[in-house]
C-alpha positions as CSV (number, residue, x, y, z in Angstrom):
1,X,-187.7,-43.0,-17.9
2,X,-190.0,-46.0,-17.6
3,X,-193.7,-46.0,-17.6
4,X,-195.5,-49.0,-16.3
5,X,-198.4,-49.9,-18.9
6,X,-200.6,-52.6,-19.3
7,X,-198.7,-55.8,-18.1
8,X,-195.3,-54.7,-18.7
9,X,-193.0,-52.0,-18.4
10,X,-191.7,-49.4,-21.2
11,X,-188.7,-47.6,-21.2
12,X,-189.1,-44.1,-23.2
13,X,-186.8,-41.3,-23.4
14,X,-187.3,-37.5,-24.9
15,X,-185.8,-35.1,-26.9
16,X,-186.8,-30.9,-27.7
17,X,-189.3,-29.0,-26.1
18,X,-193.6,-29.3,-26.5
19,X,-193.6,-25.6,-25.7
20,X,-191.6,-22.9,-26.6
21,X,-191.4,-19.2,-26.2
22,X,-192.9,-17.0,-28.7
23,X,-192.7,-13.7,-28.6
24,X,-195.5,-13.2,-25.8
25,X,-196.7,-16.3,-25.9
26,X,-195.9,-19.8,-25.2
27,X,-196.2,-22.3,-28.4
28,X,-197.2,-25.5,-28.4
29,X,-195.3,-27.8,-30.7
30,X,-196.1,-31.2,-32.2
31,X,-194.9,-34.6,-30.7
32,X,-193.8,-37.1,-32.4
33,X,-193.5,-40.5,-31.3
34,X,-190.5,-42.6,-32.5
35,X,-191.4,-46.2,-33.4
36,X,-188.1,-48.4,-33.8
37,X,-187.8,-51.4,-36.4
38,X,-186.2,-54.9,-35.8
39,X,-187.6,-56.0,-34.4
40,X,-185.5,-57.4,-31.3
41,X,-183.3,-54.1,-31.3
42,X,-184.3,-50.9,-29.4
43,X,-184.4,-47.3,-29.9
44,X,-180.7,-46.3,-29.9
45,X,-179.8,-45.7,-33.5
46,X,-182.7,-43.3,-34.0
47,X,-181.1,-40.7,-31.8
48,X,-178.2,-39.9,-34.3
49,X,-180.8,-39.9,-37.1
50,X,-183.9,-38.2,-36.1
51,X,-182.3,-35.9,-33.6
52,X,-182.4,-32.8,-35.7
53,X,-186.3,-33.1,-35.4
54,X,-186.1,-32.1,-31.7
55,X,-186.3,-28.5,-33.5
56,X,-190.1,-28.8,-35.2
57,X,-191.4,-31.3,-32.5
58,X,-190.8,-33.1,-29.1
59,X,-189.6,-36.0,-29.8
60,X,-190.7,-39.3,-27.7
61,X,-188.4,-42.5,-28.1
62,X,-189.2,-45.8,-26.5
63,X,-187.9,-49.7,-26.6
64,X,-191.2,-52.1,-27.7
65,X,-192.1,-54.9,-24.9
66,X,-189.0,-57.3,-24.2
67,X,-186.5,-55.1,-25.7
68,X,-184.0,-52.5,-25.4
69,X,-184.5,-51.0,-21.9
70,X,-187.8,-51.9,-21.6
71,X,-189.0,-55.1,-19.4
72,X,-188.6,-58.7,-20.2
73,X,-191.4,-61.2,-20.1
74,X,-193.4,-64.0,-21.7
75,X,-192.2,-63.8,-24.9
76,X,-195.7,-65.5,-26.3
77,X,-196.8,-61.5,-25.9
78,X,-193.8,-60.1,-27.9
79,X,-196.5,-59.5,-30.9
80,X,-197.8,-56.5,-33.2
81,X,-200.8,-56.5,-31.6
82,X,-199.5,-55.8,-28.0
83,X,-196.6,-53.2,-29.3
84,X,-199.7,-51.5,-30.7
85,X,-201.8,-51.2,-27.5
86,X,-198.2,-50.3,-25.5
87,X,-198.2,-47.3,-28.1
88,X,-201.9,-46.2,-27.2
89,X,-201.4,-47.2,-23.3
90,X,-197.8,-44.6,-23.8
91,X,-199.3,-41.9,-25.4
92,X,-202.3,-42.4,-22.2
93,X,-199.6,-42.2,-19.9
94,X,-198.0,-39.5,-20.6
95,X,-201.3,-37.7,-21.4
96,X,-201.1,-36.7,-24.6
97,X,-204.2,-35.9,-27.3
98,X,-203.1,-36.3,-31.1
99,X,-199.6,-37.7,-31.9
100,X,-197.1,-37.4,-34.6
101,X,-196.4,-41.1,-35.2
102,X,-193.1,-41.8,-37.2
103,X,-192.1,-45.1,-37.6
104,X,-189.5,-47.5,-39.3
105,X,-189.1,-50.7,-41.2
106,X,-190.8,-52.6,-38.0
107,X,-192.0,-49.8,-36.3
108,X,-193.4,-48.6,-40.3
109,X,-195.9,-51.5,-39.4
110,X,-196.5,-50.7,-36.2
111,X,-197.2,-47.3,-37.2
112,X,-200.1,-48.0,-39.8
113,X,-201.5,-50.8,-37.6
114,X,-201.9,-47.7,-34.7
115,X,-203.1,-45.2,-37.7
116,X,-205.4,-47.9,-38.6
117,X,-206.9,-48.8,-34.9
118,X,-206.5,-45.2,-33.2
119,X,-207.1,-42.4,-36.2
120,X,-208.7,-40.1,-34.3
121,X,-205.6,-39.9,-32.4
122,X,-202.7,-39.3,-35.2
123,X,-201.9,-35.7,-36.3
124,X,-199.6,-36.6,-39.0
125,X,-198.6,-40.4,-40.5
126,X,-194.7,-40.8,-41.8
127,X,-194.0,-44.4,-42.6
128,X,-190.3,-45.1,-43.7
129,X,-188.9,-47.6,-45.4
130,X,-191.6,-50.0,-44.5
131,X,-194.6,-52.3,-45.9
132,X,-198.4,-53.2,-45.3
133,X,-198.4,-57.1,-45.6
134,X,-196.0,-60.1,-45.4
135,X,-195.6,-60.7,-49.0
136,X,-192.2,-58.2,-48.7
137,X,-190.7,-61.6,-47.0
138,X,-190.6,-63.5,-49.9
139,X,-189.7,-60.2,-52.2
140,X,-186.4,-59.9,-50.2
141,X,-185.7,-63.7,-50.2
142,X,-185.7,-63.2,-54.0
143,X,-183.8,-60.1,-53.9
144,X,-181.0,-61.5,-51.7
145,X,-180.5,-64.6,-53.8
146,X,-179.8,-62.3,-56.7
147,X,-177.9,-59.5,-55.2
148,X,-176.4,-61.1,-51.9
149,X,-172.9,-63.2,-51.3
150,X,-173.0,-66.6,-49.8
151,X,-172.3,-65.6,-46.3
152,X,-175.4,-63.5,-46.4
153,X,-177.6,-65.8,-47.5
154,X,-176.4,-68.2,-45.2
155,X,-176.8,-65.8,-42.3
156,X,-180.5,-64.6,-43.0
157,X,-181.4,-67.9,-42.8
158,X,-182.1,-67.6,-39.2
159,X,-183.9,-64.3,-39.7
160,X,-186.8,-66.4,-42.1
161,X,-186.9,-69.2,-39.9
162,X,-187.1,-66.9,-37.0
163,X,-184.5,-68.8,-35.3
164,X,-181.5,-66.8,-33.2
165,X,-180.3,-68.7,-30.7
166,X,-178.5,-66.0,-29.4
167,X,-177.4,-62.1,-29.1
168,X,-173.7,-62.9,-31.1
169,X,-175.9,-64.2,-33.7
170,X,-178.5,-61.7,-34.1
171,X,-175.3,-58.9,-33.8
172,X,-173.6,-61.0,-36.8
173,X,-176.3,-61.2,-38.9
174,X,-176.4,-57.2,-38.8
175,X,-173.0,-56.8,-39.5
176,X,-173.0,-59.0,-42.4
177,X,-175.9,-58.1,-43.8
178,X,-174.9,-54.0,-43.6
179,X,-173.8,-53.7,-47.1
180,X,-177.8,-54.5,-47.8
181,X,-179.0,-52.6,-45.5
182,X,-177.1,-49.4,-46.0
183,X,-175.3,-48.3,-49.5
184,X,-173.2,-46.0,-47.3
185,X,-172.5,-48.6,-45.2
186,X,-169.3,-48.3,-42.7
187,X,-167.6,-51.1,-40.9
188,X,-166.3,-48.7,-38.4
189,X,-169.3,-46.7,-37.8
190,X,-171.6,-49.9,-37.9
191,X,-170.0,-51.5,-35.6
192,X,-169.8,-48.5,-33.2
193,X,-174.3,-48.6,-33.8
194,X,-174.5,-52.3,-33.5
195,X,-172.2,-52.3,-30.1
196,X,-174.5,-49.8,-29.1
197,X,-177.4,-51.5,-29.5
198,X,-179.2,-54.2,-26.7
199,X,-180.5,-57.0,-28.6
200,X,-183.4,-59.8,-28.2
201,X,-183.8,-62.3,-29.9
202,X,-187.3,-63.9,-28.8
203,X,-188.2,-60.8,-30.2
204,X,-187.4,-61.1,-33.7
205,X,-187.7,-64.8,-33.5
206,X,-191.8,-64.4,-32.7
207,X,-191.8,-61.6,-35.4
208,X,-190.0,-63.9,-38.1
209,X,-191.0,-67.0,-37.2
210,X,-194.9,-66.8,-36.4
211,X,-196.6,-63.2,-36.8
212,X,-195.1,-61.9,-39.7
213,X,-196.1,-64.3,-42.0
214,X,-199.5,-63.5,-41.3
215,X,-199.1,-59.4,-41.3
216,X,-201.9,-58.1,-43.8
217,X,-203.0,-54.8,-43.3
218,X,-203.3,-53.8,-47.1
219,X,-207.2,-53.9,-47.5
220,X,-207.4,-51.0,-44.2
221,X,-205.4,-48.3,-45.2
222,X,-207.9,-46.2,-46.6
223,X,-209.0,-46.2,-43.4
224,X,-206.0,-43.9,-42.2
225,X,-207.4,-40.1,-42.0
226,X,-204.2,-38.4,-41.0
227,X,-202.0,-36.5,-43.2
228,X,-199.8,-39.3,-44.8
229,X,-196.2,-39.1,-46.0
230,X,-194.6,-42.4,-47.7
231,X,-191.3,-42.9,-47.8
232,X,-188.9,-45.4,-49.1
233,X,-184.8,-46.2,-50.6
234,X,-184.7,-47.2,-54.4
235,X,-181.9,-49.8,-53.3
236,X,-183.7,-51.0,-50.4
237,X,-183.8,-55.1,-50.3
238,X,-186.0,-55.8,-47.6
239,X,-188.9,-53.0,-48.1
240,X,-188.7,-52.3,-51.5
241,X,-190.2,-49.1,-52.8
242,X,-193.1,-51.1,-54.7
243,X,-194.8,-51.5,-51.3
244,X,-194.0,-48.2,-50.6
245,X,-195.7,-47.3,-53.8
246,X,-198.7,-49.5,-52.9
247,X,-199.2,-48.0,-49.4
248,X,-199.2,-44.3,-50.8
249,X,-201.7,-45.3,-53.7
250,X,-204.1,-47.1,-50.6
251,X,-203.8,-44.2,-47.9
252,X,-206.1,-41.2,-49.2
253,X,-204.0,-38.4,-50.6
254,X,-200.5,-39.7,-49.5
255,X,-197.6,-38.2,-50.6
256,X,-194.8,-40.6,-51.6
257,X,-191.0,-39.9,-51.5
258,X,-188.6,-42.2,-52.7
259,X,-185.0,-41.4,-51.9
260,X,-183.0,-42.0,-54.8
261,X,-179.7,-42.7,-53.2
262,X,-180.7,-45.1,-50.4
263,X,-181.4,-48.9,-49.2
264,X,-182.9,-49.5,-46.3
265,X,-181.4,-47.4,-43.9
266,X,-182.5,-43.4,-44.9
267,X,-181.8,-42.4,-42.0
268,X,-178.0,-43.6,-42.6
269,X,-177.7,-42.9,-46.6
270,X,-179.5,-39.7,-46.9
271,X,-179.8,-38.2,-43.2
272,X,-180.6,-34.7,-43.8
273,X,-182.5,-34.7,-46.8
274,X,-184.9,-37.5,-44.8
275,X,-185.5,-35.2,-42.0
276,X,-185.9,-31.8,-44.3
277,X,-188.8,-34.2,-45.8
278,X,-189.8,-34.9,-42.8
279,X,-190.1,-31.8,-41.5
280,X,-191.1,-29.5,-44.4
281,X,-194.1,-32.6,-45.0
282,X,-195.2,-31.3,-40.6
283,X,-195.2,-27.5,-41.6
284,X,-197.3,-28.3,-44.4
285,X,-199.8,-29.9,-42.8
């Protein structure tokens, strides 16, 4: 499905029911909207991890402006400020009041940016596996100098300088980089995600090489009003749980969950017991 928003054009998809039968009534369940990481990725490998959700809440999934399915266009408006207004121009499309906002890595940022602007429109926070300002850039390049090989050192090198020059690079640096990213990691089943996936590369090029460096959103979290859950991987290279830690302490009455076994991807070391969390975390509040 596609909804045509502000200057561009989203693609969004949907999972579970927003009403259900209950007894002799109809029930009204929470939705959640899905916000994908990269960026220059799209919304695909959220399906197999977040599906199981479809059973507390209706689950919405879209592609940010100029990638996945969604439209193409000047890529000078690929930035965190429009993928936040596309959110709130989504959820007016499809009419919606309060929102379940989950989002990832990227879409983590994304997520307490929207919390931040629109909190009078959040029912429930979860952040995963993400940070509030750009200093994680320089963490990781510390962190992958200790703990990576030469080849993947060599191939994040475009990803600081913000400088793809194509879709086989962007797909290679993934593919190398998986043992950081994942400490379940799988060439087989990677490679079956990553071929999956539709790429772009002005995307994370405008992320990595301009905006990014400049993300600071520290100083307005206690701002956030909605019922907040933190979570983060004890391996994870890129996000590590110390921002994770200094999110929860900035939010008012967070709760913080780090998962023990995982890097980056959760949602691929510890699937179930990241969405029981997630999902225990909605029924509570």
């Amino acid at each position: 499905m596609r909804a045509t928003i502000r200057d561009t054009e989203l693609f969004f998809d949907t999972e579970g029911s927003s009403l259900v039968v209950d007894g002799t009534v109809m029930r009204e369940r929470p939705v959640a909207f899905l916000v994908h990481g990269g960026p220059g990725v799209d919304h695909s490998s959220y399906k197999l991890g977040f599906s199981p959700l479809s059973r507390e809440m209706q689950l919405v999934y879209f592609d940010h402006r100029g990638q996945g399915r969604s439209a193409r266009g000047d890529k000078e408006t690929y930035t965190l400020e429009n993928n936040i207004e596309d959110m709130e121009a989504l959820r007016q499309y499809l009419g919606l009041d309060k929102i379940v906002v989950i989002g990832t890595s990227y879409g983590g940022m994304v997520a307490l940016s929207y919390a931040i602007r629109y909190p009078q429109r959040v029912s429930h926070l979860i952040v995963i596996a993400t940070v509030a300002d750009s200093r994680f850039i320089a963490r990781a390049q510390a962190l992958l100098a200790k703990q990576g090989t030469e080849a993947q050192k060599i191939c994040a090198e475009r990803l600081w300088s913000g400088k793809f020059a194509n879709e086989a690079q962007l797909k290679e640096y993934f593919q190398v980089m998986g043992p950081m990213y994942s400490l379940t990691y799988d060439p087989q089943l990677s490679a079956e995600s990553w071929d999956r996936t539709i790429y772009s590369i002005d995307a994370i090029n405008m992320a990595f090489g301009g905006f990014l460096r400049n993300y600071n959103v520290l100083g307005q979290l206690p701002t956030i009003t909605a019922p907040t859950l933190v979570i983060a991987g004890r391996h994870d290279w890129i996000c590590p749980p110390e921002f994770s830690e200094e999110i929860a302490a900035a939010i008012p009455n967070a709760d913080l969950r780090i998962f023990e076994n995982s890097g980056h991807l959760i949602r691929a070391d510890e699937p179930e017991a990241l969405v029981n969390e997630i999902a225990e975390f909605i029924r509570a509040h």
